[in-house]
N, C-alpha and C positions, 0 to 999 in steps of 0.2 A: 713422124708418128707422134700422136700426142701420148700423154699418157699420166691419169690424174691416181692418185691417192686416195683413199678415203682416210678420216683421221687415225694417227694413233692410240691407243686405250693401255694407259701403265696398270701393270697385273703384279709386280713388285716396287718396291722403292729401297732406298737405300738400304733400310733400317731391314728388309726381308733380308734382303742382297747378305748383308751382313752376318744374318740369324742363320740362314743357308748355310752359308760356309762355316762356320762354327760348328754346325753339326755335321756338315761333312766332315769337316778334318775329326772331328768326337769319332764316328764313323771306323775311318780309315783308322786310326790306331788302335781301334777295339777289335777289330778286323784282322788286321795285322798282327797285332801282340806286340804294338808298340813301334819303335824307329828302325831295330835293326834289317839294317840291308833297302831300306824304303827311298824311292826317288823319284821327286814330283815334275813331269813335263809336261808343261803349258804348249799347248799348240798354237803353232803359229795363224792367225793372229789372235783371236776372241781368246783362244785359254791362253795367256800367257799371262795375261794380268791376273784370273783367275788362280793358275796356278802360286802364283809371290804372294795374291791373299791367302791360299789356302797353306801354303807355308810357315807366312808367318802365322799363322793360328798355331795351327802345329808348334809352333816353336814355343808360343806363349805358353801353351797347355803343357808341353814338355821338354823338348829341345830342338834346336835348329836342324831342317832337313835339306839336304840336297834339292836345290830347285835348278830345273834348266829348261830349255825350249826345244821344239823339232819342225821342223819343217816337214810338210809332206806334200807340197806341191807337185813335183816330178814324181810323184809314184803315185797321181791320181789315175784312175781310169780313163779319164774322159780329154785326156791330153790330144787328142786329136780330133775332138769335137768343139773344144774351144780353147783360148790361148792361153798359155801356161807363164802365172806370172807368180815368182818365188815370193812368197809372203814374208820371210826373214830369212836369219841364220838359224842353224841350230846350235844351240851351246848346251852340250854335256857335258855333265858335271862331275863325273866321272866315269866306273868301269861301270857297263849293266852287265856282264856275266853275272849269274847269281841274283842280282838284285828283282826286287819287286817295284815294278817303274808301274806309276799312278799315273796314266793317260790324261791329261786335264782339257776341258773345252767349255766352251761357254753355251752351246743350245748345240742337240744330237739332232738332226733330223732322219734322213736314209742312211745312214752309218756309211758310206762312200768314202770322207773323209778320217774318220777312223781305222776303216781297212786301208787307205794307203798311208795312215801312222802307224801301223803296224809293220809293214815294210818298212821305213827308213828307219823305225827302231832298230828293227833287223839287221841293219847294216851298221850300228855301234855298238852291237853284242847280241849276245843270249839270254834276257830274264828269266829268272826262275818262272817268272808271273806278269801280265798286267793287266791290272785292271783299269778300268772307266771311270773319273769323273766327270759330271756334269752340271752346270747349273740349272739348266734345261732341257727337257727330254720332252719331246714335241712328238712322235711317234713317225707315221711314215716310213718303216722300215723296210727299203729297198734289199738289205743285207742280215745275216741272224748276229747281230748286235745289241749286245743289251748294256746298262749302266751301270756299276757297283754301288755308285752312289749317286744323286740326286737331288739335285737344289727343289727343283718344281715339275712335276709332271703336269703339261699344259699342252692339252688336246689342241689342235689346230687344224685348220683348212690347206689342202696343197698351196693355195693362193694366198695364202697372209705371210706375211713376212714375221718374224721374232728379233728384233732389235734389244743386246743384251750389252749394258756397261756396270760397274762399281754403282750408279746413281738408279738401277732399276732397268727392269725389262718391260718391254712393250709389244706389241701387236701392231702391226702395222695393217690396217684392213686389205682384203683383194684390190688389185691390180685391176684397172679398168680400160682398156685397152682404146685410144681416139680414133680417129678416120687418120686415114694417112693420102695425105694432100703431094703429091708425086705427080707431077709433069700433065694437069690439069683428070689424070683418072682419079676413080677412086678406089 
């Protein structure tokens, strides 16, 4: 099966990338009331690097916070509709009983993957609390999930993709689907 692209169109660049997080983390500690009990986890894979930037901000603006990552692969729903492959480890960074753990991801779309971060959070304690970070928030909400915080609210089509790094986020246009050339049918 063929299957072409149309081009990508950058809707951030670095310099946004940047100003995002900044205000996220501004955000999150006026939110909070500051650091105590606060702990930032990067999901596996897009939040993770989100979450060490929105860290170190955090840290710049006040002091260093607990960063670590989760894995939620095995606690997706759809582990039987298609193949379950671990995205990392997780490394918590310490206890969540009590704490208020800052969920971190790099573009929300049907909230799927944040309900099964909530589960294997689940299984390294009991937060007081967690909230959502994102840098993108695309809508499409298959689940009632919403974001605490927000890099860019950026409407999309089911069919475009969102491609998010440190250098900018993109749009990938709809998927255009080719003829599929199989044993001379079509």
């Amino acid at each position: 099966m063929n299957e072409t692209t149309t081009s990508a169109k950058r809707v951030l660049g670095p310099d946004d990338v940047r100003r995002a997080t900044t205000r996220m983390a501004h955000e999150s500690l006026e939110r909070n009331g500051g650091l105590d009990g606060l702990v930032l986890l990067g999901l596996q894979k897009g939040g993770v690097w989100l979450a060490q930037r929105l860290g170190a901000e955090i840290g710049r603006i006040e002091r260093p916070v607990p960063v670590g990552t989760i894995d939620a692969s095995l606690h997706r729903d759809d582990i039987g509709i298609r193949p379950v492959v671990p995205a990392g480890r997780s490394e918590i960074p310490g206890d969540l009983d009590d704490a208020t753990v800052v969920l971190v991801d790099d573009v929300l779309f049907t909230g799927r993957t944040v309900r099964a971060a909530l589960d294997a959070i689940a299984e390294y304690g009991r937060p007081r609390a967690v909230q959502l970070a994102v840098l993108v928030d695309r809508g499409h909400r298959e689940l009632p999930i919403r974001p605490d915080f927000v890099g860019k609210n950026l409407p999309t089509s089911r069919s475009e993709d969102v491609r998010v790094s440190p250098d900018g986020v993109e749009i990938v246009g709809a998927r255009e689907r080719g003829r599929r050339d199989v044993g001379g049918g079509s």
